[in-house]
C-alpha positions, 0 to 999 in steps of 0.5 A: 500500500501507498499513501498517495495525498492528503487534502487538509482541512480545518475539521478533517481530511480526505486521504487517499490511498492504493492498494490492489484496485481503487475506484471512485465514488460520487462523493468526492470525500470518499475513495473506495478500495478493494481490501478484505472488508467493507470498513471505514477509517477515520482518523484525528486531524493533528494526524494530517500533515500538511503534504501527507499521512505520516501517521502509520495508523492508516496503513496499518489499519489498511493492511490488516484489512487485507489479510481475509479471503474475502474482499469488498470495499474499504472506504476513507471518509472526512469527517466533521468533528475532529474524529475519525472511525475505523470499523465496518461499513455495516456497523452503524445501521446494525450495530445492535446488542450483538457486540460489534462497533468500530472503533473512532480515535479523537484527539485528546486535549490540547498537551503543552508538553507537544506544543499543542497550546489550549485557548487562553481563559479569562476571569471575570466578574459581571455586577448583575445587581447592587452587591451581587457579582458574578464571576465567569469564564471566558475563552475563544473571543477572537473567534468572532463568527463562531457559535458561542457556548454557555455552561451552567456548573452543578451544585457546589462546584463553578466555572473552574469545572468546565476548564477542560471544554473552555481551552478545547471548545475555545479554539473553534467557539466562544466558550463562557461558563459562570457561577451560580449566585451562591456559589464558587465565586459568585459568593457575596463579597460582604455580609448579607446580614447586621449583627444587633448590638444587645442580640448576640447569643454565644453561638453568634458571638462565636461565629459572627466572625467566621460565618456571614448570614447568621445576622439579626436583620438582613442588609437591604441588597440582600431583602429577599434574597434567596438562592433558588433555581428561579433566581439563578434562570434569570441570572442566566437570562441576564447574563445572555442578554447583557454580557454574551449578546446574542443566543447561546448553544447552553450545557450544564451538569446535574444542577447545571442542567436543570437550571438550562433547561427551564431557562431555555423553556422560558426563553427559547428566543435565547437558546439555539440548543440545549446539552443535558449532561446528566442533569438533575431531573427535580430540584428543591425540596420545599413547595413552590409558592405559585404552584403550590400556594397553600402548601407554601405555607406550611414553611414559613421560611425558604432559604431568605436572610436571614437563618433563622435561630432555630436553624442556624444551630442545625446548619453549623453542626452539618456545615462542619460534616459536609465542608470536611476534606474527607467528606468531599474527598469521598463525594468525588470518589462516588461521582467519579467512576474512573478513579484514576481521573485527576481532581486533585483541583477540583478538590482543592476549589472545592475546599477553597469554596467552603472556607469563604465566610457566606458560604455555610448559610449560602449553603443553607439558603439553597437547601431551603429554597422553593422548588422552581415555578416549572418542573423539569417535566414541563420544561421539557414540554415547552423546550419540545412544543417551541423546537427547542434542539436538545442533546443528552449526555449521559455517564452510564455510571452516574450513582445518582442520576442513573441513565434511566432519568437520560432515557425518560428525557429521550422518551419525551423528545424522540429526535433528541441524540442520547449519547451514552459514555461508559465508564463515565460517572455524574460528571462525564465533561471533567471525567471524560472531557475529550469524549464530550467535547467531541460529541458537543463539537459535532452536534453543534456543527450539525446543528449549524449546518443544518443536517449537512454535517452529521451528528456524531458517531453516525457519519451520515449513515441512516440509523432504523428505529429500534437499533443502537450505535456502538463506538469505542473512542479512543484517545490519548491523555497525558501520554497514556492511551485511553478508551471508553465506549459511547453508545447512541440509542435511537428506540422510538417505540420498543424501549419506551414500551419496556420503560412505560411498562415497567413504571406501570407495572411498579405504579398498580403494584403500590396501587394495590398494597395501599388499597390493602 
């Protein structure tokens, strides 16, 4: 075999090789040439040179295909994601529980030990009202005309954990991930509440000094405030509006994706597309007030400044359990299905978080809060009746929100692609960053070209109903080669029916014991 070109390109290449015959196709990203079997090779981009294939994965690939009896076509396709497959043709429409895929090689993230260097990121704050700051992250502003991407962080965590999408999705978007009000660095620079002289008791007086928000009377920037789902949707919608200017393609993890979906059912004129990386289906445990008003009442206090007495004894005792290294080490350890993943600043952000004076009654304020004025149920109903794109990213290791909730969403919404990563926990973007960012790359330039570049792990191919797409990606991370297995699910009928089915069954069988 010969390598004979490459065509670069900015997301791929055509290569072209010889090898026993070779003939042309109509398209003329395509070559097809007589080997052993019907394949497809498709290879990263750092692996194109700028005159030609120098990497021996192509011709390695190639040769082995030729050692069978049998012949049929081998074909090299370009592709639109930065990543390339090698497996059989016939796999993508077939490729049921049988255990057969083909492979696809992704690039790993940008390594500055080979030169490769990552978008520079920004830190930023963005006075949204008097005394309540936003701290953000910024990268990719140079690329004016690209898409700009907007992630949403999970519960007690911030910007710092989309690093990995904002240096790698930063080189061909602008990329801004935020802080929750309450959160990371978003957290009030000052005191949300006034210590009364005369009113201090000995738990105040111990920790007036170390703990914000265990005050007698609220501050006046702070009346009513209170970290609630609601409030962190419209400081989204404000932050679109006056800081990125223009609709945004949205993600969030778990709390993140909660809150990205609501705010795009709100304001779908806001959204160009909504990525759900293993998003919380509920948040809140309190009554909503406007959905359920006399329930509502029942709780005299949700979550404003400030705490009050008889909860602020209650809130220091779990403060000091939950902000305990030990204790955060072990939550990552559960979230975390690969436990050789580095989150050693994850951690240690974490931890910084938790020492930040208002961050105890914060915590406590968003505990309490009231459930948002939509459920993620109806959210999806508006996303789904307004056209909104979603896409589903889910960890099939998640301990907590388990893969069946990332189903239920594509039960709802047929059209959406369900991509599922295994050995990925609850947060696949920092675990497996590579593999997501591959997969949000490719849906967005779907998206963007409307159907002309195909979604991810299909490569234009027709997928029938009922059937499962498998892939294993492989790619390299500081120096190790890794692999992990993605599956796309496109059961409109049978497995909605198994779903259906077994909560019907489990709904007549608690019908039944509670009439007995």
């Amino acid at each position: 075999m010969t390598t004979l070109s490459c065509n670069p390109a900015r997301y791929g290449g055509v290569v072209e090789f010889r090898s026993y015959s070779a003939e042309k196709v109509s398209d003329s990203k395509r070559l097809s040439v007589l080997c052993s079997t019907r394949c497809k090779l498709l290879l990263p981009r750092k692996n194109f040179g700028d005159r030609s294939l120098r990497d021996s994965t192509l011709e390695k690939a190639a040769l082995n295909g030729t050692k069978s009896s049998r012949s049929s076509n081998l074909s090299v396709t370009s592709g639109g994601y930065d990543g390339y497959v090698i497996g059989c043709e016939g796999d993508v429409g077939g490729v049921a529980e049988d255990g057969s895929f083909s492979k696809i090689l992704i690039p790993g993230l940008p390594d500055e030990s080979n030169g490769e260097f990552g978008a520079p990121i920004s830190s930023c704050f963005w006075e949204w009202k008097p005394k309540l700051y936003v701290h953000y992250e910024k990268a990719g502003s140079e690329n004016a005309k690209s898409p700009p991407v907007l992630f949403l962080p999970g519960f007690g965590v911030g910007s710092f954990h989309y690093e990995k999408q904002l240096k790698d999705l930063g080189r061909d978007f602008r990329v801004w991930a935020l802080d929750f009000l309450g959160q990371g660095m978003s957290l009030p620079c000052e005191d949300p509440t006034l210590q009364l002289e005369g009113e201090e008791d000995d738990d105040a007086e111990s920790s007036k000094d170390s703990m914000w928000g265990f005050g007698e009377e609220t501050e006046p920037w702070a009346n009513k405030l209170v970290y609630s789902a609601d409030l962190w949707q419209d400081q989204v919608r404000y932050f679109v509006e006056e800081v990125v200017g223009e609709p945004v393609y949205i993600a969030g993890n778990s709390l993140g994706g909660y809150v990205a979906l609501c705010f795009a059912a709100c304001n779908p004129q806001l959204v160009k597309g909504v990525t759900l990386l293993n998003a919380t289906p509920f948040w809140g445990f309190l009554p909503n007030p406007i959905r359920s008003p006399r329930l509502a009442k029942v709780f005299p206090w949700a979550g404003t400044f400030p705490l009050p007495a008889r909860v602020r004894k209650i809130v220091k005792l779990l403060w000091q359990k939950i902000s305990d290294p030990e204790s955060i080490a072990e939550v990552l350890k559960q979230v975390y299905a690969d436990h050789s993943t580095n989150v050693d600043k994850v951690f240690a952000r974490i931890l910084e978080t938790t020492e930040h004076p208002a961050a105890a009654a914060s915590f406590a304020s968003i505990m309490f809060a009231p459930q948002g004025n939509l459920s993620f149920k109806q959210a999806l109903s508006q996303c789904q009746e307004q056209d909104v794109p979603v896409c589903l990213v889910y960890g099939k290791e998640d301990p907590w929100v388990t893969p069946i909730w990332g189903l239920l969403v594509k039960r709802r919404i047929p059209d959406a692609p369900y991509y599922e990563i295994s050995p990925a926990g609850h947060c696949p973007h920092d675990e497996v960053p590579e593999v997501v960012n591959y997969l949000l790359r490719g849906w967005i330039k779907s998206l963007e070209t409307e159907g002309l570049i195909p979604l991810p792990l299909l490569d234009g191919s027709q997928v029938p109903q009922h059937s499962v797409v498998r892939r294993d990606m492989e790619f390299v991370r500081e120096g190790v080669k890794k692999s992990v297995n993605v599956r796309f699910v496109e059961w409109k009928f049978m497995l909605w029916k198994r779903i259906g089915s077994f909560f019907e069954s489990r709904f007549e069988k608690a019908k039944l014991k509670s009439s007995i």
